[in-house]
C-alpha positions as CSV (number, residue, x, y, z in Angstrom):
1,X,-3.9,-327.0,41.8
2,X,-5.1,-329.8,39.7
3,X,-8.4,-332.9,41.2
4,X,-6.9,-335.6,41.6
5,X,-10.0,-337.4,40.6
6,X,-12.4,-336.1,38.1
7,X,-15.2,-334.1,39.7
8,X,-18.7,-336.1,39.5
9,X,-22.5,-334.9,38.9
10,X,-22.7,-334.3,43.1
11,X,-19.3,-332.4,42.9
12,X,-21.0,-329.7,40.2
13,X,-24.4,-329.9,42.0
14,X,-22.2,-328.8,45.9
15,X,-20.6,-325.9,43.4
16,X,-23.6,-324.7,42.3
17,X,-25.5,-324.8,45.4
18,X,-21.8,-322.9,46.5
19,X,-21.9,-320.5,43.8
20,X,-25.5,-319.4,44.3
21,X,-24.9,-318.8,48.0
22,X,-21.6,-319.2,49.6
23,X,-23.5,-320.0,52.5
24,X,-25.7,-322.6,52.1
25,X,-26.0,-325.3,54.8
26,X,-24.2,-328.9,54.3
27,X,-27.5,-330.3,55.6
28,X,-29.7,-328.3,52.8
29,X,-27.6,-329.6,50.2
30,X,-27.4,-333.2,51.4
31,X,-31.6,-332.9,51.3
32,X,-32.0,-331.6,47.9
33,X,-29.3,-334.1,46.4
34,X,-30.3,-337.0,48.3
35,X,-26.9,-337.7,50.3
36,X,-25.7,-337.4,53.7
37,X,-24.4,-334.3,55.6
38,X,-21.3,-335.9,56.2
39,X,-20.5,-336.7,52.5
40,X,-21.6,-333.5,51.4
41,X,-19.2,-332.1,54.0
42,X,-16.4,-334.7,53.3
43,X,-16.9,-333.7,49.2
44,X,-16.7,-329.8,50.1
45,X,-13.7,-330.6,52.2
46,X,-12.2,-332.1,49.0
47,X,-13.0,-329.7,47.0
48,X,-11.1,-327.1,49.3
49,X,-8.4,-329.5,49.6
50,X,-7.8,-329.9,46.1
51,X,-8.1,-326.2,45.4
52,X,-11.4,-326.4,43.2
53,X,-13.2,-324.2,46.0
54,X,-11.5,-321.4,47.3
55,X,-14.0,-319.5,50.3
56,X,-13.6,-315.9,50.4
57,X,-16.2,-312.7,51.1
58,X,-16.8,-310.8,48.1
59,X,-16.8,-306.6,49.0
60,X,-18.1,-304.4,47.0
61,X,-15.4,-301.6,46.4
62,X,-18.0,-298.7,45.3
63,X,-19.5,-299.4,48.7
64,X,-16.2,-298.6,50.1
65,X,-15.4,-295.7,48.3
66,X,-13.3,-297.2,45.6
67,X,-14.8,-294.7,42.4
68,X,-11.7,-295.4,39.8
69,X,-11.3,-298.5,38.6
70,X,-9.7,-299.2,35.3
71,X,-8.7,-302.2,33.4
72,X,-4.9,-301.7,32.4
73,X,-3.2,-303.3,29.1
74,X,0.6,-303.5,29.6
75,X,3.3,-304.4,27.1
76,X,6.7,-305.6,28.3
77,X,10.4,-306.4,27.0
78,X,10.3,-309.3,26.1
79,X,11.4,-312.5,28.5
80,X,10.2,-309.3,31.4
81,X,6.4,-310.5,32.1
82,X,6.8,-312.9,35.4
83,X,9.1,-310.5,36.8
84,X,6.7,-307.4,35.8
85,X,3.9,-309.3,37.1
86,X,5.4,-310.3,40.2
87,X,6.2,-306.8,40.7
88,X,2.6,-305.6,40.0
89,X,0.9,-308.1,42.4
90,X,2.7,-306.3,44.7
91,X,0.6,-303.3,44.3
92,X,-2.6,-303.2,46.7
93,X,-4.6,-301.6,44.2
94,X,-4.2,-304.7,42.3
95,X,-7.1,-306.8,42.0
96,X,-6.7,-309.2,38.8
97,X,-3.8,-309.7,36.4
98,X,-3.4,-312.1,34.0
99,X,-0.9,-312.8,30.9
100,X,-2.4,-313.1,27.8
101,X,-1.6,-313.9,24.2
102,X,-2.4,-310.3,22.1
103,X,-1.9,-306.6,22.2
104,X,-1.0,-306.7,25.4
105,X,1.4,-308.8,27.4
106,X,-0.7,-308.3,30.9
107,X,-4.0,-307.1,31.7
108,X,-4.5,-305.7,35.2
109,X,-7.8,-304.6,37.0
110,X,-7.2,-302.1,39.9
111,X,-9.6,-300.4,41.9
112,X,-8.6,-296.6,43.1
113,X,-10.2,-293.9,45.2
114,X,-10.1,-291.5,42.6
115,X,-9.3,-290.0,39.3
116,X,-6.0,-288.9,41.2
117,X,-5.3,-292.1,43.2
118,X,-5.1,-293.7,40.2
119,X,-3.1,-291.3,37.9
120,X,-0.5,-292.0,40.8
121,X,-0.8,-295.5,40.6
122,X,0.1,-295.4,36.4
123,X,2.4,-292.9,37.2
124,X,4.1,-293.9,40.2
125,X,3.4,-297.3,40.7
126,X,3.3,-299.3,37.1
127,X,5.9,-296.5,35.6
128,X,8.5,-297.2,37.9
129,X,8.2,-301.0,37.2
130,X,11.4,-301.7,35.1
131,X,10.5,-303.7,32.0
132,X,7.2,-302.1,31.2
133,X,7.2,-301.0,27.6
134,X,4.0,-299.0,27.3
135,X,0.6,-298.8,29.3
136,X,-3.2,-297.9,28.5
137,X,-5.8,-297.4,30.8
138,X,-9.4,-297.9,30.0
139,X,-11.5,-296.2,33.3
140,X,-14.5,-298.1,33.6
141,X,-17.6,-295.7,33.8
142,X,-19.8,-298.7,34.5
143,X,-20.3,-302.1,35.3
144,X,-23.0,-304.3,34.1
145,X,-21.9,-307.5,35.1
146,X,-19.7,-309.5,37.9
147,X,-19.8,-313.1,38.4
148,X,-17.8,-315.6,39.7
149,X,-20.6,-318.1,38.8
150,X,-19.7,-320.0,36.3
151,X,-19.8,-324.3,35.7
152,X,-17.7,-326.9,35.2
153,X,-19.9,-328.3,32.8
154,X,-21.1,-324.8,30.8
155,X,-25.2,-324.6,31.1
156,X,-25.6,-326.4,33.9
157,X,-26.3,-323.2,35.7
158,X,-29.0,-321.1,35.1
């Protein structure tokens, strides 16, 4: 969903207030950017509105036992990629999926229990999917980096 105004220097500061810590007070960020509680609360209420913010929990699946994750590159007959996607969301291991313009047609992220968990999913789940051409699987051994921090205007967060 699209702003229906353009976002403002108090719209990126809320964000990255928001971004550091999804919890922050209204009344801490009205002190440090010199407004009202109330507009702070009215902007962030706009922001939500408008579907700029979106407030969700972030879990960590390691901490829940999720050990097999894997990035997936997936090629599909051609004029097949909503419908392939749309069948993929569907899958609760499912965690990102995006088209894109390359090798690939779709690019999925999944997170598994296990080495086995997730040879079913290829092989029972994404196989099954009519209209998927061919599939690779890239197991990620480890992660060095995830954030959903990033600006509206790049470098205004440090």
């Amino acid at each position: 969903m699209q702003t229906s105004k353009p976002m403002d220097e108090l719209d990126v500061k809320i964000l990255q207030f928001l971004q550091e810590d999804g919890r922050t007070p209204f009344t801490k960020i009205a002190k440090e950017t010199g407004v009202s509680e109330s507009t702070i609360r009215n902007r962030y209420a706009s922001l939500v509105e408008t579907g700029v913010v979106h407030t969700v929990s972030i879990v960590d699946p390691f901490v829940l036992g999720f050990q097999a994750p894997a990035i997936i590159g997936i090629s599909v007959d051609i004029g097949n990629v909503d419908k392939v996607a749309k069948a993929i969301t569907a899958l609760p291991e499912v965690s990102y999926l995006v088209m894109v313009l390359g090798t690939y047609d779709i690019i999925v992220e999944v997170f598994c229990r296990d080495l086995s968990h997730l040879v079913n999913l290829i092989t029972s789940g994404f196989h099954s999917v009519p209209g998927i051409r061919e599939t690779e699987t890239l197991v990620i051994g480890k992660s060095y980096k995830l954030s959903y921090r990033w600006s509206p205007r790049f470098g205004d967060l440090q």
